[in-house]
Wavefront OBJ file of the C-alpha trace (Angstrom):
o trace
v -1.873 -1.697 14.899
v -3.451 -4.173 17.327
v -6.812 -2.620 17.007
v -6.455 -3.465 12.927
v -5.574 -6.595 13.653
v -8.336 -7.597 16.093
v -10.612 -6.174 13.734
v -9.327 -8.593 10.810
v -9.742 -11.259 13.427
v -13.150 -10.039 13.922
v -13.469 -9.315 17.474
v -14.642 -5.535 17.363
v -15.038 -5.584 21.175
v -11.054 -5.937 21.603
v -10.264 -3.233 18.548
v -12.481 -0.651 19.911
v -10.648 0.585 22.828
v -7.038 0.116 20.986
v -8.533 1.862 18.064
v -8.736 4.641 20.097
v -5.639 4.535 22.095
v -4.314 4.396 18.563
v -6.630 7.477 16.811
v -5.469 10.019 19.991
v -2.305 9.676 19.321
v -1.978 11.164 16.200
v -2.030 15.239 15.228
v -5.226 16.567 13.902
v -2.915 17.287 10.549
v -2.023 13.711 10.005
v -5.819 13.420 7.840
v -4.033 10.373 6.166
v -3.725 8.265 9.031
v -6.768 9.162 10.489
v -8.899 8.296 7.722
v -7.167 4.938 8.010
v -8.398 4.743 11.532
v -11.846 5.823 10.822
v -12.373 2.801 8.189
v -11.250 0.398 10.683
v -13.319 1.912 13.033
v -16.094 1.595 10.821
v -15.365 -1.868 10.091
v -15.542 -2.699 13.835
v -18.751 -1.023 14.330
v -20.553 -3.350 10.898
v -19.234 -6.337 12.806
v -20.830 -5.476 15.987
v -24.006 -4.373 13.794
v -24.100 -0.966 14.267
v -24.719 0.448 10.852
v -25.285 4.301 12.035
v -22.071 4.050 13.754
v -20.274 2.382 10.915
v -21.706 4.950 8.745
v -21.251 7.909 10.860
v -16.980 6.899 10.872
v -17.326 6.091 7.504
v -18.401 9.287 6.196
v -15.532 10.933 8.273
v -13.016 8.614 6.608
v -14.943 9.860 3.185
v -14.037 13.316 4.004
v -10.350 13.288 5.342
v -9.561 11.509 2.597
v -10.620 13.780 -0.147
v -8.200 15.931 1.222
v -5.252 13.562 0.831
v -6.653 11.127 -1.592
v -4.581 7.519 0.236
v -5.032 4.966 -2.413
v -5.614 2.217 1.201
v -8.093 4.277 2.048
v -10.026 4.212 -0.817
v -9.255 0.958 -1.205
v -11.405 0.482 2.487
v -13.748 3.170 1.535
v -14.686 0.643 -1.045
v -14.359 -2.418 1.103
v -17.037 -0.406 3.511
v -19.462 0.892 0.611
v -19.653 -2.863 -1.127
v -20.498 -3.790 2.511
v -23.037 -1.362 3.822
v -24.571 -2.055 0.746
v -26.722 -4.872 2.127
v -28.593 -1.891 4.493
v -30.053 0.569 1.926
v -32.778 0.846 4.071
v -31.233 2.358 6.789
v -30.821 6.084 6.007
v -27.492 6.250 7.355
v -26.462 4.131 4.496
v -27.850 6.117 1.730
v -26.117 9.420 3.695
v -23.240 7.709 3.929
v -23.280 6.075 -0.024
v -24.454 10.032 -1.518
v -21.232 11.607 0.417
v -19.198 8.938 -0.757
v -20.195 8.850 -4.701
v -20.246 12.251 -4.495
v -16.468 12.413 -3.099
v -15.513 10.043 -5.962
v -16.823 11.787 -8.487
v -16.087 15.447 -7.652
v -12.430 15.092 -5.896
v -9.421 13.901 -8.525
v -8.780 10.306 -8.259
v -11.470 10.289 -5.433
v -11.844 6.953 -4.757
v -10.691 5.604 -7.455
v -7.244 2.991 -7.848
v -4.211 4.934 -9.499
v -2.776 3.703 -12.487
v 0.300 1.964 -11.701
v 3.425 3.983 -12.272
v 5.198 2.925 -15.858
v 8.586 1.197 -15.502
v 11.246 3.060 -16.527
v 12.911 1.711 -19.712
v 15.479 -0.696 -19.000
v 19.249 0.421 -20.211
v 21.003 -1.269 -22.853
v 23.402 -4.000 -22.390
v 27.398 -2.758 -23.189
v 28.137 -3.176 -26.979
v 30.308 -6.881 -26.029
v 27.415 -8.557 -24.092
v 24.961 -7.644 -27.157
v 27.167 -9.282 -29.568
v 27.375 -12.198 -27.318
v 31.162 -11.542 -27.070
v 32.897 -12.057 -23.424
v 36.562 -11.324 -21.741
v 39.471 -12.671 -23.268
v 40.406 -15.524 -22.040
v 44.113 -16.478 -21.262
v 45.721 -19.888 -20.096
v 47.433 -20.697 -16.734
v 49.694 -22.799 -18.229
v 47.504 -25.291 -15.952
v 45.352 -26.553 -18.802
v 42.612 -23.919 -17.217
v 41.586 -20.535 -18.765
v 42.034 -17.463 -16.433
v 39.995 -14.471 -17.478
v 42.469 -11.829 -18.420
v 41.903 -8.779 -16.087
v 42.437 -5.112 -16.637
v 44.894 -3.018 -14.744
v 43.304 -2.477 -11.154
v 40.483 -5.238 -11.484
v 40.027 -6.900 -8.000
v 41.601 -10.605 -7.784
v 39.264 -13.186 -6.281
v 40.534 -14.736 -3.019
v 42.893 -17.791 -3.181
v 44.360 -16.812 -6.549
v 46.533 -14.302 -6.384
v 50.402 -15.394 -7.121
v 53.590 -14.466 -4.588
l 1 2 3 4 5 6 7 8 9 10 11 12 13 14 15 16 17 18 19 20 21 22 23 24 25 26 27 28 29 30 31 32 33 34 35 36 37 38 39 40 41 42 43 44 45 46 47 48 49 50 51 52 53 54 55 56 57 58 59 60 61 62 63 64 65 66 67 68 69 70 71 72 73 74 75 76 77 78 79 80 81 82 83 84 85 86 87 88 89 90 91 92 93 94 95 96 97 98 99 100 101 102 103 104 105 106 107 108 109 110 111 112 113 114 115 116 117 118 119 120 121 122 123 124 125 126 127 128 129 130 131 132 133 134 135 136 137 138 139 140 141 142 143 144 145 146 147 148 149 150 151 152 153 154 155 156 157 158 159 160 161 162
């Protein structure tokens, strides 16, 4: 987490090194968070200017995510190709932009933001609160309604009688 966070803060030579601390810690299996890593990674290494580098973790991120297809990291992925976009000249870019298009256009929902789930239909309101009835209503002999309650129904605090 604290190599994310110095790499929003921009300060790739203090997320390196926790990057990493962070990336070894995790099983070969987890492919999910380890793309995440690799994007972050990536990120760092743009900020310091070293496109190959930022590239080369990019494309890995590209990969391991085809295989679990994580809306965030697409949502980098993106973030990283809209950015390496200003070096099409390097050929690490173009490597980089040819796996990733072809990831995205090959893999299901490679790349690409998921529709939002529909919401479930709401229930209908009971028949009485349609009609715009409510509770009976019975007097305290106070000048003060009391909502009549059923058998069972819990008594507020304060108001029960002795």
């Amino acid at each position: 987490m604290a190599g994310r966070c110095w790499t929003e803060l921009r300060r790739p030579d203090r997320a390196e090194d926790r990057l990493r601390h962070g990336l070894t810690g995790y099983d070969p299996l987890r492919a999910r968070e380890i793309s995440l890593y690799e994007t972050w990674f990536a990120e760092a290494h743009l900020q310091r200017g070293d496109v190959e580098q930022a590239c080369e973790r990019a494309v890995r991120a590209a990969r391991l995510d085809a295989r679990v297809n994580s809306a965030r990291t697409a949502e980098r992925l993106r973030m990283l190709a809209r950015r390496l976009g200003g070096y099409r000249s390097v050929r690490a870019v173009r490597e980089f932009d040819e796996v990733y298009r072809t990831l995205r256009e090959t893999v299901p929902g490679g790349g690409r933001p998921r529709p939002e789930p529909a919401e479930a239909p709401r229930p209908a309101p009971p028949p009485a609160a349609r009609s715009g009835a409510t509770e009976p209503v019975a007097s305290t002999g106070r000048g003060t309604p009391a909502v009549a309650r059923s058998a069972g129904s819990p008594v507020p605090a304060g108001t029960e009688r002795h």
